[in-house]
Every structure is written in structure tokens, then in C-alpha cells.
N, C-alpha and C positions, 0 to 999 in steps of 0.2 A: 504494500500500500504506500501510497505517495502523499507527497502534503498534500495535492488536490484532492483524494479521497477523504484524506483523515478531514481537514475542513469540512469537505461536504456533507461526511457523519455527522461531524461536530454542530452543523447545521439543523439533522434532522434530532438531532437527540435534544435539542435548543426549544423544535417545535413542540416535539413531543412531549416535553416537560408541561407546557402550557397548554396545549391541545382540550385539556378536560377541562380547567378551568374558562379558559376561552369560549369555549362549546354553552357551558352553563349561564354565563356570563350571556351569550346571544339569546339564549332559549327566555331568560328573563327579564330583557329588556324588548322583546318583539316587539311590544307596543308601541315603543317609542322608535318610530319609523328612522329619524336622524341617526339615533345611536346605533340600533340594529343596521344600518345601512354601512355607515363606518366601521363597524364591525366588522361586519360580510367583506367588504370591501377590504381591510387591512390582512385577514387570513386569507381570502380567496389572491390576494396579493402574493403574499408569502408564499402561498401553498403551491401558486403556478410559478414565481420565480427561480424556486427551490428545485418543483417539478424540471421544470427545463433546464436546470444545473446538473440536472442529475441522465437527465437524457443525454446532456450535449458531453458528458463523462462517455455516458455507454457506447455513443457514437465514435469517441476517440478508441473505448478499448475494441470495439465492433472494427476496427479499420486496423486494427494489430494482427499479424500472424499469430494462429490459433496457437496455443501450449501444446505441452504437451498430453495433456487430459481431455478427455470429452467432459466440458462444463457441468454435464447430467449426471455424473456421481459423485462431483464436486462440490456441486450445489447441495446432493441427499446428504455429503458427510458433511457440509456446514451446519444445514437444518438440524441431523444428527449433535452436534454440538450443543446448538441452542438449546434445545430442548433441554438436555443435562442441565445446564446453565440455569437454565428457567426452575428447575427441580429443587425444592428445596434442598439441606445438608441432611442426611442420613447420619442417624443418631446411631446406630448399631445397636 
């Protein structure tokens, strides 16, 4: 991974921090047509400039000679990680 990777993580784990309260935040201001709209508007911002950083990555590694691995058991042994990850600690 490269600084432009780790950055662009460091981006999506930036949203995702706030993502819930954000979300709660729109759901209870609806009414208020201004704010709800600034709202919308400042995540659907983020969320597609973020989105398009992240495509315009894929399209540079997409333009790379492939590895040595076929990306599709690469991908299962990442998701395989996470999961562990995700798993609480085992107390024995």
C-alpha cells in the first residue's frame, strides 16, 4: 500500500466514524427543509468526492500488469481476515 491508499482509507474510516451520527442528525431535522438540504448536500458531497477518489485509484491499479495472483482468492483471504478481526478475543 502506498500513501495514496493509506490516505484514501484514512478518508473512508474519517466518514465512517461520523456516518451514524450524521445519518441521525438528517433523519431529525427533515423538517427543517434548509438544514436537511445542507445536510444532504454536504454528505452526498463527500460521499461522491470520496467515491470518485477511490474509483480514479482503481482505474490506476486496473491499468497495472496483473500480479501474480488471481485477485479472487485474494480478495476471499482478505475477507477471511476481517472476519477474524471483526470476532471478538476468545477467552479459552
Amino acid at each position: 500500500m502506498n500513501e495514496t491508499d493509506a490516505a484514501l482509507l484514512n478518508r473512508v474510516r474519517r466518514l465512517h466514524r461520523t456516518l451514524t451520527q450524521r445519518t441521525v442528525l438528517l433523519t431529525h431535522v427533515r423538517s427543517e427543509v434548509d438544514v436537511y438540504a445542507e445536510g444532504l448536500r454536504d454528505l452526498g458531497g463527500e460521499l461522491h468526492r470520496l467515491g470518485a477518489d477511490l474509483l480514479a485509484r482503481v482505474a490506476e491499479l486496473d491499468a497495472q500488469p496483473p500480479g501474480d495472483m488471481d485477485p479472487s482468492p485474494r480478495i476471499a483471504a482478505l475477507a477471511g481476515r476481517l472476519v477474524t478481526l471483526s470476532q471478538p478475543p476468545y477467552d479459552g
